[in-house]
N, C-alpha and C positions, 0 to 999 in steps of 0.2 A: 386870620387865615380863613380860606374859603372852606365851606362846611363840604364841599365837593373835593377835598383832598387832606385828608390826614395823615396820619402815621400807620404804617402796617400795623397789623392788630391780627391776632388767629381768632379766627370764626368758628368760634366752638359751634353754631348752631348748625354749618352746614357736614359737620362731622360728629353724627349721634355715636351715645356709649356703645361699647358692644360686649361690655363686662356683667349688662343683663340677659346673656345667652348670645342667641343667634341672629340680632336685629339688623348687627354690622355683618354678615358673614356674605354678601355681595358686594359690599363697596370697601371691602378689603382687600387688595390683591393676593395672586397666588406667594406664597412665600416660595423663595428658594433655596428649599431645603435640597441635601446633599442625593437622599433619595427618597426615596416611597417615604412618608412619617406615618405612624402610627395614629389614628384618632384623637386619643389623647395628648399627641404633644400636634395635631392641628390646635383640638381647643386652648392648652395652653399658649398657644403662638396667637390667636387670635385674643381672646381673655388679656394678654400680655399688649396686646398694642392695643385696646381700647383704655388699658389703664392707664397707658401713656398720655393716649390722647387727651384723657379727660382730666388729668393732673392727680389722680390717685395714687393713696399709698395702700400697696396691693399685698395679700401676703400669698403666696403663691407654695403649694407643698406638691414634690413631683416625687416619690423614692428611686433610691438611687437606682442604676440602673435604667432610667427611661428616656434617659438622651438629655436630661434639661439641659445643659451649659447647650447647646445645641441647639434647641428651643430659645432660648434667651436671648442668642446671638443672631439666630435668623427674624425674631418677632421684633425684639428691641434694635437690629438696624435695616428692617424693613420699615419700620414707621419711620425710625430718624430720615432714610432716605426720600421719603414721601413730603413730611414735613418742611425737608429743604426745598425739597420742588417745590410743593402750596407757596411757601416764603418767598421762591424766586418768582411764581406767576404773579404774585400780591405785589412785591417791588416794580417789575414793568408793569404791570397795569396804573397802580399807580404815579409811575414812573412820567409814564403815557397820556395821563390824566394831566399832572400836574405842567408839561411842557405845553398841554394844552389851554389848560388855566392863563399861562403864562401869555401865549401867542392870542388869546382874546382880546377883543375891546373892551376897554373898562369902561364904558357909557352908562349901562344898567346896573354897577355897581356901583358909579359915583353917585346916582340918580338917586340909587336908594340909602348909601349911607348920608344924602343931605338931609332925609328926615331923623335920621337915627341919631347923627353923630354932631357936635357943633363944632368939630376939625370941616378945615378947607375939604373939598375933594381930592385936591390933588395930593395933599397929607397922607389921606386916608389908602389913596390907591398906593401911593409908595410904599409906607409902611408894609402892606398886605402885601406888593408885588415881592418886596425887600424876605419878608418872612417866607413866602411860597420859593423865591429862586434860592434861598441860603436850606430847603429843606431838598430841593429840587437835587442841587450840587453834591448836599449829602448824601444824597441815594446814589449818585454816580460815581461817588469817592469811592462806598464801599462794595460797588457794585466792578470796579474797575481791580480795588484789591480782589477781591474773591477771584475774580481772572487771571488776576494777575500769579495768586497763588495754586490756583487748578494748572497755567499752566508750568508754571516750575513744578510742578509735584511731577507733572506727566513729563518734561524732558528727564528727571532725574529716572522716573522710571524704565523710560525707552533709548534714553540715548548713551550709550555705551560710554561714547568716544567721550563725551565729559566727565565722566566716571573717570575715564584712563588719562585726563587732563589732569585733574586733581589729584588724584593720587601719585601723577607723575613730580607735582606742583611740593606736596608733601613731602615725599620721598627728598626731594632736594634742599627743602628748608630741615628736614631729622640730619641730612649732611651738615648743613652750615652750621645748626645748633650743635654737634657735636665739635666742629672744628675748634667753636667759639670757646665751647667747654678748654679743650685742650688746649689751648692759647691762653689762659687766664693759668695753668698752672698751679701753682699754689700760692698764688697770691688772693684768692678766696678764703684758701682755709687759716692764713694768717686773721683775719675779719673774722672768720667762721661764727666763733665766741662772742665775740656781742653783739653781731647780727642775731644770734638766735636768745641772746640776755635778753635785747631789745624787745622780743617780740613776747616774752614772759609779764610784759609791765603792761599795767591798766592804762590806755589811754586815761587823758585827761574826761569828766563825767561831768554833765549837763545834765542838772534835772530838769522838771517842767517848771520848775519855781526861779528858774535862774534865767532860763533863756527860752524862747519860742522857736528860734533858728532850729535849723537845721544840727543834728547830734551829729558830733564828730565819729561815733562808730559807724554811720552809714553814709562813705564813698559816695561823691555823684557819680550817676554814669557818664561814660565817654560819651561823645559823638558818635561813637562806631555803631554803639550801641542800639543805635534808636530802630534800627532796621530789625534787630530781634526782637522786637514787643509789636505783639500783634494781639488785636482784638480777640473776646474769648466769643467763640461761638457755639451753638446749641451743640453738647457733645453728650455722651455718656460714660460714668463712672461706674466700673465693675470692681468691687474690690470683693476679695475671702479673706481665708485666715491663715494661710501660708504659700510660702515660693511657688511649692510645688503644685498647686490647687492653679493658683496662677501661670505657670508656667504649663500646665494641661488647658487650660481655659485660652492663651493664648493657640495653640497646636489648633484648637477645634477650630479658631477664626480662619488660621490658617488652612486648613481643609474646607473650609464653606465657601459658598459662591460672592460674599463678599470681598473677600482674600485682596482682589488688586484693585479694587476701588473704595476702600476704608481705610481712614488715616488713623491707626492704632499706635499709642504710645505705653510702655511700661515702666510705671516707676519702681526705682528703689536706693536703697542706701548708697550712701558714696563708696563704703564697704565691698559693695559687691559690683560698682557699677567704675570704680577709679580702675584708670589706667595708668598714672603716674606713678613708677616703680618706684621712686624715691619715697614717695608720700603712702606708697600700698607697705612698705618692708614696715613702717610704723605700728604695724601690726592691731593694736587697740583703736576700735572706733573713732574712741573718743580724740587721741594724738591726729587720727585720719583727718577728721572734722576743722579740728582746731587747724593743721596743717591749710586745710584747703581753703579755709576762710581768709586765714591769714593771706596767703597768696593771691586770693581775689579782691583785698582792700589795699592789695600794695599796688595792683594793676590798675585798680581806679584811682589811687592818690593821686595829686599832681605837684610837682614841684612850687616851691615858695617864688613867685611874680615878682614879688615888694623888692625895690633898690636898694640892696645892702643886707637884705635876710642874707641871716647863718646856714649854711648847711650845714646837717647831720654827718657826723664824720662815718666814715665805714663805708662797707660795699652796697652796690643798688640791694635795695632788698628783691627776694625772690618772688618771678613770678610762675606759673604753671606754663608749660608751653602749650599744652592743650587747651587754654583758652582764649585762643585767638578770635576776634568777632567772625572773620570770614570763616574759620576751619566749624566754628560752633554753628554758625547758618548753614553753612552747606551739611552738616553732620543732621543738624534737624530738618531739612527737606531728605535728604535720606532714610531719616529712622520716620517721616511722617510715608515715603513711598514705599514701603515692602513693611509686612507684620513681623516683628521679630521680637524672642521673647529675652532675659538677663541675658543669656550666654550669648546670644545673637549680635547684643546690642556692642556688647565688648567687644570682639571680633568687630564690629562696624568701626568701631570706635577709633582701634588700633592702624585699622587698614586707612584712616582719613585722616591720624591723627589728631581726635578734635577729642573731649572731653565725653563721655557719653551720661554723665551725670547731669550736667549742664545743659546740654543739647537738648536731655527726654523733658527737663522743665522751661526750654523754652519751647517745645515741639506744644507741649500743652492747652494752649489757647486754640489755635487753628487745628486740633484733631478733633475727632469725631468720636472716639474711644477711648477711652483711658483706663488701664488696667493698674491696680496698685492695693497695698496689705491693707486689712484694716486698719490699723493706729494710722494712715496718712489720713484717712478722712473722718474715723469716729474722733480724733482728738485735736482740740479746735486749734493749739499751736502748729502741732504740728503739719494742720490745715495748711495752716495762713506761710508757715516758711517755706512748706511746698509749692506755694504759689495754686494752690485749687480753691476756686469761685466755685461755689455752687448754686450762686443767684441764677433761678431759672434753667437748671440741669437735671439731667438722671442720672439718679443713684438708684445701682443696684447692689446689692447686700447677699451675696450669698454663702451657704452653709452657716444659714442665721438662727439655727436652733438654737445657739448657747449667747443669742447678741444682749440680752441681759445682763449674763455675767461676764461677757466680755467687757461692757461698757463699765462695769463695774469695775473691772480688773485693772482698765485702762488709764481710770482716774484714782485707783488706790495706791498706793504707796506704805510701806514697812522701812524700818532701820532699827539696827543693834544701836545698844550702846557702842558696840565697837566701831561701828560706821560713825557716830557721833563725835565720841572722843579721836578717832584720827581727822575727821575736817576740822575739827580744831585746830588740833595740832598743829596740820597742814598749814592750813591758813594764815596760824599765828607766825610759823618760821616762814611764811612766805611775807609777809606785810614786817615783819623785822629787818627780814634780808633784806627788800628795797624800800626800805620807810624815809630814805633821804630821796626818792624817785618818784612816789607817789604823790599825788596831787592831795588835799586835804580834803576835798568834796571824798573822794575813795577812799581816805584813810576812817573818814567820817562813816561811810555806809561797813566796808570793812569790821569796822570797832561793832558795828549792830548785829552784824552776822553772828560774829563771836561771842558776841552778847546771849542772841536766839539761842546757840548752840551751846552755849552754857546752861540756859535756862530746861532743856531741852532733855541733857545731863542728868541736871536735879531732880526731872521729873521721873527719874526711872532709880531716883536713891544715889547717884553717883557722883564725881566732881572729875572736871576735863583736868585736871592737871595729875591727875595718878592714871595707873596702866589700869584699862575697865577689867582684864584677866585676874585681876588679885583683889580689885574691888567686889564685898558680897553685897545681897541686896536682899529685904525680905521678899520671898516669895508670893505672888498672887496676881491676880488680872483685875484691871480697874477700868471701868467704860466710861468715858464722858462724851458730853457735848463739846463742839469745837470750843463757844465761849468759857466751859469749866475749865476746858486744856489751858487754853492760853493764860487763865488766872492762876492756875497752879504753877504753870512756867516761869509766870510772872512777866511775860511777855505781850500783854494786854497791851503797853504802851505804844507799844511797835509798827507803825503803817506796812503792814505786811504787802500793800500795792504796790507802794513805791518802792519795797525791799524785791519786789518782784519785776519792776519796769527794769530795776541797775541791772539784778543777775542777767538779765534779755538784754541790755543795751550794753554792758561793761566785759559779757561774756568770762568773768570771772572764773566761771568751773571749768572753762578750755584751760585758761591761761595758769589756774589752778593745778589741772591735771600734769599740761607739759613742763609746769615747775617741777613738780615731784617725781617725773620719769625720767626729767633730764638730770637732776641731784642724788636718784638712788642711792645711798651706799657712799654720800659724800657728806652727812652730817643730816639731813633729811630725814624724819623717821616718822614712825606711824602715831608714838606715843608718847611725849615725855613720863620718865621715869618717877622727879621727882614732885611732889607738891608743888603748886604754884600759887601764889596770891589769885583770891578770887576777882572777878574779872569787874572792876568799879561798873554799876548803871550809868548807861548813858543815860542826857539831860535830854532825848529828843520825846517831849509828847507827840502823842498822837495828836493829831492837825483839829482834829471837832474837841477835844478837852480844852478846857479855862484856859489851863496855862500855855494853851498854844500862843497867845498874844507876844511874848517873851520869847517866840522856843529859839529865835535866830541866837540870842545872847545865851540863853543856855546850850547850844551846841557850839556855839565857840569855849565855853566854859570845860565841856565834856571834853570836846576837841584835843583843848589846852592840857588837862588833867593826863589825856590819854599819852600825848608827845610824852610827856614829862615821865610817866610812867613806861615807855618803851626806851627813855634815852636813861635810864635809873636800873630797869630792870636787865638780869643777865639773858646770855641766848638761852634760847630753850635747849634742854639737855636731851643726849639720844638716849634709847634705850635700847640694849641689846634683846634682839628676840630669837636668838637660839634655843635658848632654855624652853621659850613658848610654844614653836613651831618647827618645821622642818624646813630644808632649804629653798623648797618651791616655795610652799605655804609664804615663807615670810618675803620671798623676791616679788610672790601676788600683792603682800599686802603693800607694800611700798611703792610696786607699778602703778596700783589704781587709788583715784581720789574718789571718795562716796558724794561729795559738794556734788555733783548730778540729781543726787538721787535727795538730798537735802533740800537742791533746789524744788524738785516735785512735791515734797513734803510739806513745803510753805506754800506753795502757787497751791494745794488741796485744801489748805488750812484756811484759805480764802472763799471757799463753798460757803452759801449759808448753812445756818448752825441747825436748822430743822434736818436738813439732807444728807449730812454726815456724822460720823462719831469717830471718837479718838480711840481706840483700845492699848492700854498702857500693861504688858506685859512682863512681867519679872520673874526670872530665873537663875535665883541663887544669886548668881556673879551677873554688874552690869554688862560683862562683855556679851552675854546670854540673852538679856531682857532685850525687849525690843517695845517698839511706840511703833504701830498701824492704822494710818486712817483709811476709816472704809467706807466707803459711798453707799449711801441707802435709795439714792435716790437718779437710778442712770437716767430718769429720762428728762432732767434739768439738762443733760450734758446733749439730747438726743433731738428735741426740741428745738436747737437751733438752725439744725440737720435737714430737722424736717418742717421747716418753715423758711428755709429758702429755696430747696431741691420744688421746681416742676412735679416730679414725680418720684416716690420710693418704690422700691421693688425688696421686697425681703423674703426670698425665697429657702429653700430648705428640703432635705428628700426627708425630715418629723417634725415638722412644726407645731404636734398637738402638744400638750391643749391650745387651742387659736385665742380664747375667750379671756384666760389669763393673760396669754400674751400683750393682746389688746389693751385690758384696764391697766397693766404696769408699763409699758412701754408709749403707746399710742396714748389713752384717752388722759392719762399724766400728763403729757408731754401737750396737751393740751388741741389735738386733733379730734375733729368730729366723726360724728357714725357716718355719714354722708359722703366722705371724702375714701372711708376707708373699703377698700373691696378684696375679696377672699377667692380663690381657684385652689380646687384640692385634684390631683386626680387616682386614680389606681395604679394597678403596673399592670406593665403589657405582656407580661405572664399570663399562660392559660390557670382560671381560678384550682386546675386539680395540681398544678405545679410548686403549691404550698401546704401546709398542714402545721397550723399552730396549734399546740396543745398546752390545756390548762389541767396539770398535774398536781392534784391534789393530796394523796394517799401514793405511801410507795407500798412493797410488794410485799411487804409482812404485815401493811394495815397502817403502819404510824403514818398521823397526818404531817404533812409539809406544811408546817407554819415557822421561819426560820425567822422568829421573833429576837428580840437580842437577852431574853431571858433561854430560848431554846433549844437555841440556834449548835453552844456550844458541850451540849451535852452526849456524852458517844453513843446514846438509843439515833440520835437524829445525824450523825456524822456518817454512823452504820448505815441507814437506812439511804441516805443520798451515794454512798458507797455501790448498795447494791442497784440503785435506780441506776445510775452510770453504767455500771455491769452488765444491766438489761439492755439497755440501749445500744452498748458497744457490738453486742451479740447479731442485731439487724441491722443497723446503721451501716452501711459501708461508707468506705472513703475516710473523711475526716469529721472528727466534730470537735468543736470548739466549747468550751464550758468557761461559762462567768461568773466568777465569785464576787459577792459585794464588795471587798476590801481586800488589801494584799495581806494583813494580818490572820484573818479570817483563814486565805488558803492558805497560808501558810501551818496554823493549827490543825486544819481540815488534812493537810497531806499527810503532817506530822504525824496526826492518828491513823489514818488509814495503812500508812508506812511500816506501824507497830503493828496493826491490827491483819498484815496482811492481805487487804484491801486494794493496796497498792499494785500489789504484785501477778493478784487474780486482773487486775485491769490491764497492765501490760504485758499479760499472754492473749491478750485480743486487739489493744493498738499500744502501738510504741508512746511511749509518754513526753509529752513537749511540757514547759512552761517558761509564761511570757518573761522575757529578761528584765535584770534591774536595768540594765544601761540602756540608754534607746539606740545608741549604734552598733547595738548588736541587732538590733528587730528584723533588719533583713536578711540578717544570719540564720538567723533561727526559721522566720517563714521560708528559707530554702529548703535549708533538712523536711523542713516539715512537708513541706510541696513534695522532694523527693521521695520523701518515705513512704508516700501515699502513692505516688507512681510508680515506686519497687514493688509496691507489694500488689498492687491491681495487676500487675503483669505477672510476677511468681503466683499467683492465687496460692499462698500457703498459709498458716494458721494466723497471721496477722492480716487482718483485714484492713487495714489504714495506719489511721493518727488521731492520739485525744493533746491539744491542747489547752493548759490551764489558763484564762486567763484574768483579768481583774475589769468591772464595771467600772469605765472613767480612767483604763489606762492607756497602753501604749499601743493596745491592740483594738481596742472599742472604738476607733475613730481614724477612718485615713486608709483602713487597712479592706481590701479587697477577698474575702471568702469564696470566692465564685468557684460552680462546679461540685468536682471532687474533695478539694479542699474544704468545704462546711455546708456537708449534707444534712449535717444537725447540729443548730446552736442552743444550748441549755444553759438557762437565766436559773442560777442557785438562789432564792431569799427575793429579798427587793431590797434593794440596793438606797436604802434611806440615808440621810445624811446624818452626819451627826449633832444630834435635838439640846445636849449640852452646851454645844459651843458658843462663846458668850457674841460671836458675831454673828451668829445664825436665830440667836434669839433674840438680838438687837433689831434685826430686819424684820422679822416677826414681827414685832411690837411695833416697827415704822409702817408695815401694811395695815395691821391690824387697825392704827389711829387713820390712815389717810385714803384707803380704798373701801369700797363696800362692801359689805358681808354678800355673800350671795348661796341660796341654793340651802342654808341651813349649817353652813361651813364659814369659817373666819378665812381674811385673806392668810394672815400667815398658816392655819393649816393647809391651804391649796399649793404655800410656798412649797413646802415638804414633799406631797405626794406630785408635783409637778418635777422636781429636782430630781424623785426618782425616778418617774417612769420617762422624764427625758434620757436620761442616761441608759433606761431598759431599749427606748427605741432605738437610741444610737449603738447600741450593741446589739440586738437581733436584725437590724441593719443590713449588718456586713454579710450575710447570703444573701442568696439571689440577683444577681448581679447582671443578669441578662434575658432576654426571652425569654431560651430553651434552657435556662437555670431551673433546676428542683430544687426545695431544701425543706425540712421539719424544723420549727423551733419547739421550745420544749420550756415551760415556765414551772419552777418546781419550787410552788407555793400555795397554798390554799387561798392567798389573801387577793391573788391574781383574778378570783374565780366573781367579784365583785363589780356588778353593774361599772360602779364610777370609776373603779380600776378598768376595766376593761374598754371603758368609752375612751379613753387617753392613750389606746391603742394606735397606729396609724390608721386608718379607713381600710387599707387593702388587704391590713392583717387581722383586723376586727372583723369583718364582714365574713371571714373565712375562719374564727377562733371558735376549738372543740372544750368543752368544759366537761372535766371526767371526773367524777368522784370516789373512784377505785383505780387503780393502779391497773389491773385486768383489761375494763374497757380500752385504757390510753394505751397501752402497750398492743392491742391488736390493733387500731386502727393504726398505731404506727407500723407494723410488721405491713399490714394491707398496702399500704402507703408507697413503699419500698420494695414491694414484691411485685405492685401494678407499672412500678417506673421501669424493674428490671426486665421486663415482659415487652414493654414500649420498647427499650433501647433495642430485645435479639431481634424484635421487630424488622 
C-alpha cells in the first residue's frame, strides 16, 4: 500500500493536553452550556475534555450542588462532537487522497518497485492498486451508512406523517393479532400443558469436548435480522448507582443544548422496560427472563428441512409479538431521535408496538450516549449479554465515592444453608421428574451440581437430605482461601469452568426456577423431610489430574451408577412447612429458586485464590449459617474496564482521599501515573455561606472523644444531650444529627428518653428519626419539611426540626438537605467500622501484604480511617445544595481536630474548618454565624 494513504488514525500531536491548566483554553470551543456557568464548572468542562482527548483516566471531584451532571454532559459531548468532525475531515481527505492514488500513473511506481521487488511490475502494481481500491470502497461503505443513518434519524424526527403511518400500521396488526387469538379458542389451552412441560426441559448440551459447532442453545439469526446490527461507534457510557440518579441525569441531557442532535439510549432490566402483559403478570424477574428468552429462541428456530423428519406434536410454540424485526427497527431509530428516559421509553414502546428492551440494545451500537446502572458495565457478564463493547469508548462512572465497595459488592456473593439445601432439593425433584427426558450429557453435569451442592452442605456441618431448620451446627466463623474451601468441600475435583460454560449455555436456573413456580403446592418443595442416602462421587477428574487419561470411561461408570440409583431410589418426599413458617413466608420459599445465586457463588469461586476468601459462617442451626465469598481484590475485576475504555471518568461530589483511591483501585489494576489525571474544584457558594466546626469539649467541659470504650457511658450521652440543646437554641430551621450506628442511637435516645434529655429537646424542635423501612423515607422527609415551614411562619416557641439519623443509612446518601431543611448537620463520634470483623480484617491483611506502607501508616490502617471519613463526607454532604444555600456542620469529636483527619476533609470544607477547643469559643462563632445570615436575609 502506498505510504501516501493509510488508515485514519487520531492526531494526538495536533490536539495538545489541556488537563495541565490553561494551554488548551483557545482551541477549545465555547461549550454550550444551558446558561452563564460558573468558573469552576468552565474549568471542569475544559479539564474534562482534555482528558478525553488524551485517553486519560481522570478522577474528577465537583460537590454536590455545583451543576456536575451538567458539566459532564456539556464537556463530554462537546468533544464527542468535535472528534466526529476531526473523523469525518480525516475520512474525506483521505478519501480524496486515496481516489487520487488510484487515478495516477503507475510509471514511477513500477520504476521503483523493479529495484525493490523481484515480482513483475505489473504484479506489483495490481496487488497495491487491489489493496488501495478494496480500502478506498471501504471508506465509502461506511461513509454511505453513516448517511444513510443521520438521515433516517432526521425523517423519524421531523416527519410526522411516518410516525402516523406506523402507528397506523401497528394499530392494525394488535387488531389481527387479537382476531387470531380469538379464533384459536381453546384449542390452545388443550396444548397449553406441555407446551409449557416442554419448555422446562434442558435442551440437548454440547460441550467444547464433543463438538466445535455451533451450540444448540443459540438460535441463528433470521434474514430479517441482519439490518439490526449495526457497527459500534465512538460513543459514551454514563452509568451511577441508581434509576433515579439516571433518570435525573437523563432530564439534564434533556434540558441542554444537545437535546435534539444526541442519540441517547437507556438501559434497563426487562423488568422494568417489558411490555408484554402476559410475560409482565409473571411477576419475578427471574419467570420475566426465562419467559423472554424462551420466546426469542422459538422466533429464531426453524423448522426441520430433512424429508421425512418428525414433528413435534403440540401447538406452534410462543412467540413475543413485540419482536417483530421491522417494529424493533423502527422502535430503535425512534428511541435513537428524541432523549427519553424508563418511563419514556415504555410509553414509546407501547404506542409502536415493538419491544423496548430489545430495541434500547439494538439502538446501542449507533448512539452516541448511553445511559445504564452500574452492574451493566462493572460486571463483565453482565457486560457482554448486554451487548456493551467498550473497546475504545468512554466511560463515565459517577457517584464513584463508594466504587471500591461497589466493585466489591458486585462480585461477592453469601447463601444460607437454607438456600443450599432447597437447590438441592429443587434440582434433585427436577432431574427425577424428567430423567427419562434429559439427555445424559445434562443428567451428567446435573449429577455435578448436586454433587457441589452437597459438598457445600457439609462444609457448613450439615447434610442436604434433612430440613437445615432442625439441623444444629457448632457455632463459629472460619476464613479460608478459595483453594482450602474447595478441599474442605471436597470439591477440588470439579472443573468449576466447565460447570460454569453449562449453567451459561444450558440456562438451567431459568428452566430451574419456572419448574418450581409452576409445581408449587403440587408435590414440589423446599426440603425433603426425610434422610436421604448420601449423594455417591462422581468419577469426573479435573481435566490437568493423572487420571484424566481415563475420565471418558469413568463418567460413563458414574453416569451408569447414577441411572441406576435414580430408577432404585423413591421420589423425594415433601415436607410440610406450616409448623416452620407462615403462609407468605412459605408461598416465598417455594416461588423462588436460590440455583441464581449458587450459580454466582461458583463463577466467584473461580477468582484466583490470592484475590478472594471464603468466610464460612455458623449459627447454631444450618438454616442460619451461611458461606460468603468476598473479594479482596476489586481491581482484577476493574482492570479489564480500564484497559479497553479510550477514557475513564470517575467523578464524585467526595472523592478524598484521591491517593488511597489510586493505589487500590488504579495503580492495582495496573495503570500508570502518566495516564492518570485529577480536577478537584470548590463550591460556588460564597466562602461566608459555610461554617464547619471542630467540636471538641462540650459545655460542662467533658471532652468529646466518642471512643467505643466511651462512647457509651451517661457522663458522655449527657453531655452530647446538652451540646444538641445548645445548638437547637440558635440554629433555626432544621438540623440533622448523625449517629454512628442505629444501635448506638437507639441506646443514645433510650437514655436521654429516661433522663429527660428528650424532652427538653423537643420544646425547641419537634423530633424526627430516620425510618427502619426505606418506603417510608419520603414520608417522613415530608413532616419533616412541613414542620419547619409551620413553624417559620407561626414564629412560636418551636423553631423547626431535629432529625436523627444514621452515618451509612437511608438518609446519608440520595437525600437532599437544602435550605431550611439542614442549617445544621452534626457528625456524633466517627463513624469507624467495625475492626473485629473477620472480613474487615481479612482485607486488612490483603492490603497490608500487597500495597505500600506509606506516610508511617499501614495500608490496612488507611483502610479504616478512609471508610470513615468517606461516610462523614457523604453525610455533611447533604447541606448546601445550591448557591445562596447557608449551612453549619458540626463534628463532635476531639479526634476530628487531627491534621490527617482533617486533610480527608473535602477541599471546600477544609479550607473553611474552625477547630475549637472549648465548647464556649465553638458555640459563639456559631451564634455569629447565624445572626450575620439573619441580618443578610431582613436585608
Amino acid at each position: 500500500m502506498s505510504s501516501r494513504f493509510r488508515r485514519p488514525t487520531r492526531r494526538k500531536q495536533e490536539h495538545t493536553s489541556c488537563c495541565t491548566g490553561t494551554s488548551m483554553a483557545n482551541e477549545i470551543p465555547e461549550f454550550p452550556f444551558p446558561y452563564q456557568p460558573y468558573p469552576i464548572q468552565e474549568q471542569f468542562m475544559k479539564a474534562l475534555y482534555g482528558a478525553l482527548e488524551d485517553s486519560k483516566v481522570g478522577i474528577f471531584e465537583s460537590p454536590t450542588g455545583t451543576g456536575k451532571s451538567l458539566s459532564l454532559i456539556c464537556g463530554a459531548l462537546t468533544w464527542l462532537k468535535d472528534f466526529e468532525e476531526r473523523k469525518r475531515q480525516e475520512t474525506a481527505d483521505l478519501l480524496q487522497e486515496g481516489e487520487a492514488v488510484l487515478s495516477a500513473p503507475t510509471t514511477s511506481s513500477s520504476a521503483s518497485s523493479q529495484n525493490s521487488s523481484a515480482d513483475p511490475d505489473w504484479i506489483t502494481d495490481f496487488v497495491q492498486k487491489k489493496s488501495e481500491r478494496e480500502l478506498v470502497s471501504k471508506i465509502k461503505e461506511d461513509e454511505i451508512k453513516r448517511k444513510k443513518r443521520e438521515e433516517r434519524l432526521e425523517m423519524i424526527r421531523h416527519n410526522a406523517q411516518l410516525k402516523y403511518a406506523f402507528k397506523r400500521k401497528s394499530s392494525e396488526e394488535d387488531e389481527t393479532l387479537k382476531l387470531l387469538q380469538l379464533s384459536k379458542g381453546g384449542e390452545e389451552e388443550e396444548a397449553l400443558g406441555d407446551a409449557e412441560e416442554e419448555e422446562l426441559i434442558v435442551a440437548e448440551y454440547e460441550s467444547d469436548e464433543d463438538s466445535k459447532t455451533k451450540s444448540k442453545f443459540c438460535g441463528g439469526a433470521d434474514d430479517e435480522d441482519d439490518d439490526l446490527v449495526e457497527e459500534h461507534v465512538t460513543k459514551i457510557y454514563y452509568c451511577s448507582r441508581t434509576h433515579s440518579q439516571l433518570a435525573q441525569f437523563v432530564h439534564e441531557v434533556q434540558k441542554s443544548a444537545f437535546c435534539q442532535d444526541v442519540r441517547v439510549v437507556t438501559l434497563g432490566s426487562r423488568q422494568n422496560l417489558c411490555i408484554n402483559e402476559d410475560v409482565r403478570r409473571l411477576g419475578s424477574i427471574q419467570r420475566i427472563n426465562d419467559r423472554c428468552m424462551e420466546m426469542q429462541k422459538n422466533r429464531h428456530e426453524k423448522p426441520p428441512q430433512e424429508e421425512g423428519a418428525k414433528r413435534k406434536r403440540g401447538p406452534a410454540k410462543a412467540v413475543c409479538p413485540f419482536a417483530g424485526a421491522t417494529a424493533l427497527q423502527t422502535l430503535r431509530d425512534e428511541v435513537l431521535g428524541a432523549v427519553s428516559d424508563i418511563e419514556q421509553l415504555v410509553t414509546l414502546g407501547r404506542k409502536t408496538h415493538a419491544c423496548p428492551y430489545y430495541a434500547t440494545r439494538l439502538a446501542v451500537p449507533s448512539s452516541q450516549l448511553v445511559v445504564l446502572p452500574y452492574q451493566m458495565v462493572l460486571h463483565a457478564a453482565t457486560r457482554r449479554a448486554s451487548g456493551i463493547q467498550l473497546k475504545g469508548q468512554i466511560l463515565i462512572i459517577d457517584e464513584a465515592h463508594n466504587l471500591s465497595d461497589t466493585l466489591s459488592c458486585i462480585h461477592s456473593v453469601e447463601l444460607t444453608g437454607a438456600q443450599f439445601c432447597r437447590a438441592f432439593s429443587q434440582l434433585r425433584q427436577y432431574s427425577e421428574r424428567y430423567k427419562s427426558r434429559l439427555k445424559a450429557k445434562n443428567l451428567m453435569y446435573i449429577r455435578q451440581i448436586l454433587f457441589v451442592l452437597e459438598g457445600l452442605v457439609q462444609v457448613l456441618g450439615g447434610k442436604v437430605g434433612q430440613n437445615p431448620q432442625s439441623q444444629t451446627t457448632q457455632p463459629g466463623t472460619q476464613l479460608l482461601t478459595i483453594n482450602d474451601f474447595l478441599f474442605k468441600a471436597q470439591i477440588d475435583n470439579i472443573n468449576l469452568f466447565k460447570l460454569q460454560r453449562y449453567f451459561e449455555k444450558s440456562m438451567i436456573c431459568r428452566k430451574l426456577c419456572g419448574f418450581v413456580e409452576k409445581y408449587a403446592g403440587s408435590g414440589v418443595t423446599p426440603h425433603p423431610q426425610m434422610p436421604r442416602p448420601q449423594t455417591p462421587r462422581p468419577q469426573t477428574p479435573h481435566p490437568q489430574t493423572p487420571g484424566g487419561l481415563n475420565k471418558e470411561n469413568r463418567r460413563t461408570e458414574g453416569l451408569s451408577r447414577y441411572l441406576q440409583a435414580l430408577q432404585k431410589g423413591p421420589p423425594a418426599p415433601s415436607v410440610p412447612t406450616g409448623d416452620q413458617q407462615g403462609p407468605a413466608e412459605a408461598e416465598h420459599v417455594l416461588a423462588a429458586s436460590p440455583m441464581m445465586q449458587v450459580e454466582g457463588f461458583l463463577m466467584a469461586l473461580t477468582n484466583s485464590n490470592k484475590d478472594g476468601r471464603v468466610v464460612v459462617h455458623r449459627q447454631g442451626t444450618l438454616s442460619e449459617s451461611s458461606v460468603k465469598f468476598l473479594l479482596l481484590n476489586p481491581a482484577v475485576h476493574f482492570a479489564q474496564v480500564l484497559t479497553e475504555c479510550r477514557a475513564v471518568i470517575i467523578a464524585g461530589g467526595t472523592m478524598q482521599p484521591v491517593s488511597d483511591f489510586k493505589q487500590e483501585l488504579l495503580f492495582s489494576a495496573g495503570v500508570a501515573q502518566e495516564r492518570i489525571t485529577e480536577f478537584s474544584c470548590g463550591h460556588v457558594i460564597p466562602p461566608g455561606n459555610i461554617l464547619p466546626l471542630v467540636m471538641s469539649s462540650g459545655p460542662s467541659g467533658q471532652e468529646l472523644e466518642f471512643t467505643f470504650q466511651n462512647r457509651d457511658t451517661p457522663r458522655m450521652m449527657d453531655e452530647t444531650g446538652r451540646v444538641l440543646f445548645n445548638l437547637c437554641t440558635v440554629v433555626p430551621g432544621g438540623v440533622v444529627c448523625f449517629f454512628p450506628s442505629y444501635e448506638y442511637s437507639r441506646r443514645t435516645l433510650a437514655h436521654w428518653d429516661s433522663s429527660g434529655a428528650l424532652a427538653r429537646l423537643a420544646a425547641k424542635k419537634k423530633i424526627f428519626q430516620e425510618p427502619k423501612k426505606a418506603n417510608q423515607v419520603e414520608q417522613v422527609l415530608g413532616e419533616f419539611s412541613r414542620c419547619i415551614q409551620r413553624c417559620a411562619a407561626d414564629g412560636g416557641a418551636l423553631t423547626g426540626a431535629l432529625l436523627f439519623s444514621v452515618v451509612g443509612g437511608k438518609m446519608s446518601e440520595g437525600i437532599n438537605f437544602s435550605d431550611d431543611l439542614g442549617r445544621c448537620v452534626v457528625m456524633v463520634g466517627m463513624p469507624y467500622p467495625n475492626i473485629k470483623s473477620p472480613e474487615l480484617q481479612e482485607k486488612m491483611a490483603y492490603l497490608d501484604k500487597h500495597l505500600p506502607h506509606a506516610a508511617g501508616r499501614s495500608p490496612g490502617q488507611a483502610l479504616i480511617e478512609n471508610l470513615c471519613m468517606r461516610a462523614v463526607n457523604q453525610s455533611i454532604g447533604r447541606a448546601i445544595r445550591h448557591r445562596g444555600d447557608y449551612s453549619s456542620i458540626v463534628l463532635c469529636d476531639r479526634r476530628y481536630s487531627r491534621p490527617a483527619t482533617v486533610a480527608k476533609l473535602p477541599e471546600w470544607i477544609r479550607s473553611r474548618t474552625q477547630v475549637h477547643a472549648s465548647f464556649g469559643t465553638a458555640f459563639a462563632a456559631l451564634r455569629k454565624f447565624f445572626v450575620e445570615k439573619k441580618k443578610q436575609q431582613a436585608v
